[in-house]
C-alpha positions in Angstrom: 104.2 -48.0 46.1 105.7 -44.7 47.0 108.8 -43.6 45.0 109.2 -47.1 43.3 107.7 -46.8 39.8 110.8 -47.4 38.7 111.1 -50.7 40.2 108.0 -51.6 39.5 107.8 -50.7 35.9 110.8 -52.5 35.5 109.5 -56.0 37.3 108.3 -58.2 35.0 106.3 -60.2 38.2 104.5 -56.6 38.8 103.2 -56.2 35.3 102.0 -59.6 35.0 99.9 -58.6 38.6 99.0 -55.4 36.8 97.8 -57.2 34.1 94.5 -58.8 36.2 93.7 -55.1 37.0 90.7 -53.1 35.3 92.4 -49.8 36.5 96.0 -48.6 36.0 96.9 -45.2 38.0 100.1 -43.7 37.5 101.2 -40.5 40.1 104.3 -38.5 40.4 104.6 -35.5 42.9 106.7 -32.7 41.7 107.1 -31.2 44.7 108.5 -34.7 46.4 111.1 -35.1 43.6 111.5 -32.1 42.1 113.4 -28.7 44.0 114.5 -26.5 40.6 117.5 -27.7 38.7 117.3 -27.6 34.9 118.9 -30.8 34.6 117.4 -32.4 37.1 114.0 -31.3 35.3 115.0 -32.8 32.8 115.7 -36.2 33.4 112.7 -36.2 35.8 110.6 -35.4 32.6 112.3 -38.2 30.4 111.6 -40.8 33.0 108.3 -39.7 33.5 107.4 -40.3 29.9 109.3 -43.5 29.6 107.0 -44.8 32.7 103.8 -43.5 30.4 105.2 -45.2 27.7 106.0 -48.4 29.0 102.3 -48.7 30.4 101.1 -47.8 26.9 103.0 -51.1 25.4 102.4 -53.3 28.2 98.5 -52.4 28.9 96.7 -51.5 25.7 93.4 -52.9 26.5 93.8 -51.2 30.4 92.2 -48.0 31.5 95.5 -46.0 32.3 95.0 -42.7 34.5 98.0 -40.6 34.9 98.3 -38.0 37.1 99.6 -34.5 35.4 101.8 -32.0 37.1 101.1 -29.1 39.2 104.5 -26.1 40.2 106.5 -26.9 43.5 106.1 -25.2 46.0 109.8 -23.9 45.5 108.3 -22.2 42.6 107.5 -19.1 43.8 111.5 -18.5 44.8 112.6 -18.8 41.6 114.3 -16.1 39.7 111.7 -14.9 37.2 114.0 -16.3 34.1 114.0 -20.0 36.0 110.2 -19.5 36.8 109.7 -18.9 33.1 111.7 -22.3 32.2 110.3 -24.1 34.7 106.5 -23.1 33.9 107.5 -23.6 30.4 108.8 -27.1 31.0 105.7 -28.4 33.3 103.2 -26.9 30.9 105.1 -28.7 28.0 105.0 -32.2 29.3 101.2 -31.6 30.4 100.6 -31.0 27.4 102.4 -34.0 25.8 99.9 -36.0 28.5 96.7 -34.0 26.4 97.9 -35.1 23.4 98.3 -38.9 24.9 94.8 -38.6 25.9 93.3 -37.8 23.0 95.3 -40.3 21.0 94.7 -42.9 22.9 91.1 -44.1 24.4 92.2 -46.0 27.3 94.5 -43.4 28.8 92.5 -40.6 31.0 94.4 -37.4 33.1 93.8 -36.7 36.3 93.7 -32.7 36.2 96.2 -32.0 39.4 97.2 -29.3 37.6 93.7 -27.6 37.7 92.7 -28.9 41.2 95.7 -27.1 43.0 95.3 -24.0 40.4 91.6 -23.7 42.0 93.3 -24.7 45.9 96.0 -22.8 45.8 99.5 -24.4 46.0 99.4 -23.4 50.0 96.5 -25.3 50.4 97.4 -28.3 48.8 100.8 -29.9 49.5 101.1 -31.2 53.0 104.2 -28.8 54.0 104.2 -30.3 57.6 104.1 -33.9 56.6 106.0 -33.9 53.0 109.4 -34.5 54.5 108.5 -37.0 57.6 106.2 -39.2 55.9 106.1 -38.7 52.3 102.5 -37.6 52.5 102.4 -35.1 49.5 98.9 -33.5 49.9 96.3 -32.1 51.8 93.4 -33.9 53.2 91.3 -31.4 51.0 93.7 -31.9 47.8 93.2 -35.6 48.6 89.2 -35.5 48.7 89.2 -33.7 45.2 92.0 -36.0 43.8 90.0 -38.9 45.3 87.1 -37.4 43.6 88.0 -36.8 40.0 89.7 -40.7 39.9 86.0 -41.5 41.4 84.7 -40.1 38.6 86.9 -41.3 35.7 86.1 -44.6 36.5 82.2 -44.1 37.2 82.1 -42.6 33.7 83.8 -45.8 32.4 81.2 -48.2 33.6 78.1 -46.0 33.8 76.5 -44.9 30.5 76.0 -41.4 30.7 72.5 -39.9 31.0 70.9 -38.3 28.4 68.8 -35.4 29.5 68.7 -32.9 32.7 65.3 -31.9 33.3 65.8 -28.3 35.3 63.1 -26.0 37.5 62.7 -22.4 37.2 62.0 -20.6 40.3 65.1 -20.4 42.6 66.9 -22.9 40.3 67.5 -21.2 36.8 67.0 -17.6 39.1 66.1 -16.4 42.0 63.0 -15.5 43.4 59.1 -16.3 42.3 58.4 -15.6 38.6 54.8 -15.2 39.1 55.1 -13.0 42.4 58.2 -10.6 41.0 57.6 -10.4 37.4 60.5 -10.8 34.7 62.1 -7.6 36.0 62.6 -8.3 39.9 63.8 -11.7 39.7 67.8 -12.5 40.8 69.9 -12.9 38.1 73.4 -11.3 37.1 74.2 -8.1 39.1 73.8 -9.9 42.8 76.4 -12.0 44.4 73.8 -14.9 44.3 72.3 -13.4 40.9 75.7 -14.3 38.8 75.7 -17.1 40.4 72.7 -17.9 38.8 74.0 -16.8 35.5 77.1 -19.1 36.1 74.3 -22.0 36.4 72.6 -20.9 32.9 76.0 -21.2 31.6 77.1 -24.3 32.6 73.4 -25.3 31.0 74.4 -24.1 28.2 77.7 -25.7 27.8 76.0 -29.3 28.8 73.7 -28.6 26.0 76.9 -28.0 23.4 78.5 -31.6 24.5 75.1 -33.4 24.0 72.8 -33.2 26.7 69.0 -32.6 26.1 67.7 -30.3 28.4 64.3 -29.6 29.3 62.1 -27.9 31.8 59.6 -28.9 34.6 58.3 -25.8 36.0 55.1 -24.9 38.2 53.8 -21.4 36.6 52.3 -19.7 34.4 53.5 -20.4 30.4 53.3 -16.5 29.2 55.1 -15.4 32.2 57.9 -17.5 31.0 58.0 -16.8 27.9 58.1 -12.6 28.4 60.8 -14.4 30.9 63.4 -15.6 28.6 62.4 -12.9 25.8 62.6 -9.6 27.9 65.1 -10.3 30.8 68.2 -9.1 29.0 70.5 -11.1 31.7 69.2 -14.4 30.7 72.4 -16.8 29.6 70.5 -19.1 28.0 67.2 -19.5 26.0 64.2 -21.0 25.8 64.8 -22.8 22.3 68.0 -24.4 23.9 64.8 -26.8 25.8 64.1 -29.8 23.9 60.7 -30.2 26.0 58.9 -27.6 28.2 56.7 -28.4 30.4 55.4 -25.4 32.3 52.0 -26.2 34.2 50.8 -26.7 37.3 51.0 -30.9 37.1 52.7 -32.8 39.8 56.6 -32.7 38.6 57.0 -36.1 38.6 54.2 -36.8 36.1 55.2 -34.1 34.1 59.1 -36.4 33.6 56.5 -39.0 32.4 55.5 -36.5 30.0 59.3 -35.5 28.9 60.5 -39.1 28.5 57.7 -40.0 25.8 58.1 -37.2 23.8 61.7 -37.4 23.4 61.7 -41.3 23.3 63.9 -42.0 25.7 64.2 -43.9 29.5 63.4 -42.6 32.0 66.4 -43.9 34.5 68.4 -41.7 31.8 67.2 -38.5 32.7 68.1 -36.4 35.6 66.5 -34.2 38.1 67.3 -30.6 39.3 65.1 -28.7 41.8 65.8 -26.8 44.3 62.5 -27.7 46.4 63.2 -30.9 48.9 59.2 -31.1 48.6 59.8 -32.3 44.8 63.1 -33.9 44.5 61.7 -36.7 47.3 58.4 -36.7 45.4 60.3 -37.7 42.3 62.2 -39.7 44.6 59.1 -42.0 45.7 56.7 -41.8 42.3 59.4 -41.6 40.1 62.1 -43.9 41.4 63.7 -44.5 38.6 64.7 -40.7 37.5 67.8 -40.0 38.9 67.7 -37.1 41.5 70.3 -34.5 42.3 70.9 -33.4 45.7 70.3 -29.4 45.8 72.7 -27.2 47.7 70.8 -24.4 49.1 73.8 -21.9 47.6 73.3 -21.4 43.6 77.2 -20.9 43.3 77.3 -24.7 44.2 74.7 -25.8 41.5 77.7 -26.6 39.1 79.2 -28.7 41.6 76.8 -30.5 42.3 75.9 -31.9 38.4 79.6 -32.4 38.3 80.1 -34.5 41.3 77.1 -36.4 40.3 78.5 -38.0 37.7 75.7 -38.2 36.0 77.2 -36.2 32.8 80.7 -37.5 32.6 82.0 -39.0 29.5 85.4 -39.2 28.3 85.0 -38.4 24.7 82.4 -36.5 22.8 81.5 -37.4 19.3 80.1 -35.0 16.8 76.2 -36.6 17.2 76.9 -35.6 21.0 77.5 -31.9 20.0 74.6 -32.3 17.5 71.8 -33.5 20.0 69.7 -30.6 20.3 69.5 -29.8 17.1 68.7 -33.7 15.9 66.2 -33.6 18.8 64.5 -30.4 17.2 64.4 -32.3 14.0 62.5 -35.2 15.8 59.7 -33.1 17.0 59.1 -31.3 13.3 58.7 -35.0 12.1 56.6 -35.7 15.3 54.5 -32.7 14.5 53.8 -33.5 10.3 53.2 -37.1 11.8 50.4 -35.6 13.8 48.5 -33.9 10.5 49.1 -37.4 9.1 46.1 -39.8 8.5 47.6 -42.2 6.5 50.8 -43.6 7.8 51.8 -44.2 4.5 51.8 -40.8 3.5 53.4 -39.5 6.3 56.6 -42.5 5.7 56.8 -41.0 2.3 56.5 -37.4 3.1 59.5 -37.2 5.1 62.0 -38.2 1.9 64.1 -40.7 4.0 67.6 -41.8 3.1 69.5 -44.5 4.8 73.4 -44.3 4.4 74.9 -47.8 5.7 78.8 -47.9 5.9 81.4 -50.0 7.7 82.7 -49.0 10.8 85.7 -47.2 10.1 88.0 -44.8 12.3 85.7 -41.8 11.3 83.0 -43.8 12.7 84.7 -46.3 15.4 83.8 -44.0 18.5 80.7 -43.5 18.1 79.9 -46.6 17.3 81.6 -47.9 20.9 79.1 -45.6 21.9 75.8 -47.0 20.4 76.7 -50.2 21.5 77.2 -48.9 25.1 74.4 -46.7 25.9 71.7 -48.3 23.7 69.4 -50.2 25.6 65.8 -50.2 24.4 66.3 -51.4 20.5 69.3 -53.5 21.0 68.6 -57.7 19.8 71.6 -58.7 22.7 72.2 -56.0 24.7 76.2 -57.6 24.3 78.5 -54.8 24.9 82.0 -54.0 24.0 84.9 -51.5 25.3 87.2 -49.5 23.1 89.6 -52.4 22.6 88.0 -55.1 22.8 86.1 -53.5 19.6 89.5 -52.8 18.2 90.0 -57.2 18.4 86.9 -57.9 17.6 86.5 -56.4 13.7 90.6 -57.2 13.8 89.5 -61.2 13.0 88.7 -61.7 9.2 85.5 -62.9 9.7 84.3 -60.3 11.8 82.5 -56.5 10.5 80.1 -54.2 11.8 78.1 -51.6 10.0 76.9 -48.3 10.8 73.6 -46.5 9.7 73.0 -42.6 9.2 69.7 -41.2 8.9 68.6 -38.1 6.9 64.9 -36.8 6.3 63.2 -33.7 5.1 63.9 -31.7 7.9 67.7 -32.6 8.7 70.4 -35.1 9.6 69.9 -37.3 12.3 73.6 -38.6 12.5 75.3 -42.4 13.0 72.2 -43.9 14.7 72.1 -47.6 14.8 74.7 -50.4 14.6 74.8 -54.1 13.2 77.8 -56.4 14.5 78.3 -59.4 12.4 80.5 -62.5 12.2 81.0 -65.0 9.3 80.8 -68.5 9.5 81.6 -70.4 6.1 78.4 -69.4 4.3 76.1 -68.0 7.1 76.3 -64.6 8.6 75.5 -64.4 12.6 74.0 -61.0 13.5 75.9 -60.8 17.2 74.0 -57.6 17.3 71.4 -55.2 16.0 70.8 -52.2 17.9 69.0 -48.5 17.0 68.7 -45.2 18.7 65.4 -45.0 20.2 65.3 -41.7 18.8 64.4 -42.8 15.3 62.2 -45.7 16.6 58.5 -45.7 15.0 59.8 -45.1 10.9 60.6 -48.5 10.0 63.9 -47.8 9.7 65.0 -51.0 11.6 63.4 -52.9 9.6 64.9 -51.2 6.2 68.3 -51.4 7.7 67.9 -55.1 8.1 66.6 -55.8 4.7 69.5 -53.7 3.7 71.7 -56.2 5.7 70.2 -59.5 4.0 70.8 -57.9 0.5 74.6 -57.3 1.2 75.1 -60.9 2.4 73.2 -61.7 -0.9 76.0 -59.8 -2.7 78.9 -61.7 -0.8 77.4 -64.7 -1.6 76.5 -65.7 2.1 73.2 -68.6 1.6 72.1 -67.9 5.3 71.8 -65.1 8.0 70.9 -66.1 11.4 70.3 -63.6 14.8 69.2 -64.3 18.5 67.6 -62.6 21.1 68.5 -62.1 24.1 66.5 -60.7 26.7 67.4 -57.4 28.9 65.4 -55.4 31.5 64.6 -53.1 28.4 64.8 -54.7 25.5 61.3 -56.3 25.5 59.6 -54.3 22.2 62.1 -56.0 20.0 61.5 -59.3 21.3 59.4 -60.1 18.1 61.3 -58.5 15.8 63.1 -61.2 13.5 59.7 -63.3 13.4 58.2 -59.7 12.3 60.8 -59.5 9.6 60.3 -63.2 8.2 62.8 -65.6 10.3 62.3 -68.6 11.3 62.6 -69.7 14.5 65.4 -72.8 15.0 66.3 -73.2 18.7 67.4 -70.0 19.9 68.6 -68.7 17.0 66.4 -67.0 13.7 67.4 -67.8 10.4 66.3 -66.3 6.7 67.6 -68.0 3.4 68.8 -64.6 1.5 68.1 -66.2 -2.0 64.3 -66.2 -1.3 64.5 -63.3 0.4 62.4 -60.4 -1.2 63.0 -56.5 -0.6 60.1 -54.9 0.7 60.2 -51.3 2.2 59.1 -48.9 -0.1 59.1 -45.8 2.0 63.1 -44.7 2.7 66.1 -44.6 0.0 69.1 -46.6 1.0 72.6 -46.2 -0.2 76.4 -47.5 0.6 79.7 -45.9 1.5 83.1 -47.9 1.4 81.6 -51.0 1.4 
């Protein structure tokens, strides 16, 4: 309702209606109620952050979104000592709204700030309109408004994807590899060349918040490699690819290829090419990678990952930033598995330790995570927000426990998650999930047996789990009856007095249990 937050902040009728809502958005134009006046200013500023603060109390378990503020456009005929206040004053309470974002999960910003700053104030605040109908912005303004809420929300109910599998040729720089040679290809020093660069940039910062990248590419492997060694205005390199796969293979059998050896999904990874020919090839043999849309400028590649979606997340943890080099760690263990005959050996070889703690706030967000983007080793596949994690392991009988993985070659971070609840002398398992990352080490099973001989500790007689079955969930179907339950109804149960530790091949130990 426009220019009635007030009223309807202070209505107890509307925040019962608000309360059936998933999505909360709070927007105040500036340039609607704010011409310079320090005073003025002011109080506009207190009011503002009573409103965010009264949705904070009244909605904790909502996702808030709250519009931050742009200059008027009476700003630029301000004395240059009221400019200064003024900026200083806007800048201020945006960044009171930062800090509310980071303390806070539910609460998001939508960046107006940054999408006029990129506009231009001229371009976005409906001048004509403003005064006669209250309309405050732009159709364009409006589109990229529209836009960024679109994709707060998307990021809220989609699980990110995990890896963006990128061509060469034309996509990573311009021109034919194999027909220019290292030196002649477009990159940096062309209008289109740093645009290019810009793209290999972008890559690079993707890579830093957690996303695998890896390449598909049709030419020749040494050329590449002299590539990414000798070309002096290449951004990014080739190490920062968890998989390569440079060959003359159909691209969307080489996906195939990338998705096994990283152990992931393949509806989790992304496609990037700027050929139409393979991007609906990949479309019809390989329906379920998701494919980007190309624009045929470079300088719009960025965009188009962004508006995607496909990327967004509003938090990253420090296993996100950490990806790459966990990945890398995963194909040195792959690799000595390989020279392995005996499985046994190879178990032992790679010195495993197993560090189990509750989920604490150190740990809470990436747990949330786990839960919400692990699909393939997960017993229930049942899911749970930021806050309705906060109420769950609020009730006494209620924990969950987190696992962390270490081997010869590095650590693999918080991996995999058990959420329990007690009833009188029997634990229920409501879920047992595991990174598919570190699938194929017998960690679940260790991690279980771990489980059992805590409830042993507290005394619990029984431990029971369930099963329940998702599109991709199917390998751990079997994997209570594989670990000694027995089958009651649709439940598995294991008496922890007879039960008898037996993995030999990976060192356990507990924090602040």
């Amino acid at each position: 309702h426009f220019d009635q937050v007030q009223q309807q902040l202070s209505n107890k009728k509307t925040l019962l209606k608000l309360k059936k809502n998933d999505f909360i958005i709070l927007g105040i134009d500036t340039n609607i109620n704010l011409s310079f006046n320090e005073n003025k200013t002011n109080f506009f500023l207190k009011n503002y952050k009573n409103y965010c603060n009264i949705l904070i109390n009244e909605f904790p378990s909502k996702k808030i979104l709250i519009f931050n503020l742009s200059y008027t456009e009476s700003y630029n005929l301000l004395s240059k000592n009221k400019s200064i206040i003024f900026k200083k004053k806007i800048n201020s309470f945006n960044n009171y709204l930062d800090k509310l974002e980071k303390k806070y999960a539910n609460i998001n910003i939508i960046d107006i700030y940054n999408i006029f700053s990129k506009l231009g104030l001229q371009n976005s605040l409906n001048t004509f309109d403003i005064n006669l109908f209250k309309i405050p912005y732009t159709e364009k303004s409006n589109e990229l408004i529209s836009q960024e809420i679109y994709n707060k929300i998307k990021s809220t109910f989609e699980i990110r994807k995990k890896c963006l599998v990128v061509d060469l040729d034309n996509t990573l720089w311009g021109g034919i590899l194999g027909e220019t040679g290292y030196k002649n290809i477009d990159l940096g020093k062309t209008l289109s060349g740093e645009a290019f660069k810009k793209f290999q940039l972008y890559l690079k910062l993707l890579s830093n918040d957690g996303v695998i990248l890896a390449i598909s590419s049709k030419n020749n492997i040494e050329d590449v490699k002299e590539c990414f060694s000798k070309n002096d205005e290449m951004a990014i390199a080739l190490k920062d690819f968890s998989s390569i796969k440079v060959n003359w293979d159909e691209k969307f059998l080489n996906v195939n290829k990338i998705a096994k050896e990283l152990n992931i999904s393949k509806d989790s990874i992304v496609f990037f090419d700027d050929s139409k020919i393979e991007r609906d090839k990949m479309k019809k043999f390989n329906p379920e990678v998701n494919t980007i849309c190309v624009s045929k400028n470079p300088k719009d590649f960025i965009r188009d990952i962004i508006e995607s979606g496909y990327f967004n997340q509003n938090f990253i943890t420090k296993e996100d930033k950490n990806k790459k080099n966990q990945y890398n760690i995963l194909n040195k263990a792959k690799e000595l598995k390989n020279k392995s005959n005996d499985i046994i050996y190879f178990y032992k070889k790679l010195n495993m330790r197993l560090n189990i703690e509750k989920v604490s706030n150190k740990t809470f967000e990436r747990a949330v995570q786990l839960i919400n983007k692990t699909n393939q080793f997960n017993l229930t596949s049942v899911r749970f927000d930021t806050n309705a994690f906060k109420k769950y392991l609020k009730k006494k009988n209620n924990s969950a426990y987190i696992a962390k993985l270490t081997d010869i070659y590095g650590d693999h971070g918080f991996t995999a998650v058990v959420i329990i609840s007690s009833i009188k002398d029997c634990w229920q398992i409501d879920n047992f999930l595991l990174s598919c990352r570190i699938l194929g080490r017998r960690v679940e099973e260790e991690l279980l047996q771990q489980i059992i001989q805590i409830a042993k500790k507290n005394r619990i007689s029984y431990i029971r789990g369930h099963y329940i079955k998702s599109p991709k969930n199917d390998q751990c179907k079997n994997f209570y009856i594989k670990n000694k339950f027995s089958k009651k109804g649709n439940y598995f149960y294991i008496n922890t007095k007879s039960f008898k530790y037996t993995n030999k091949y990976i060192i356990s130990k507990y924090t602040n249990l």
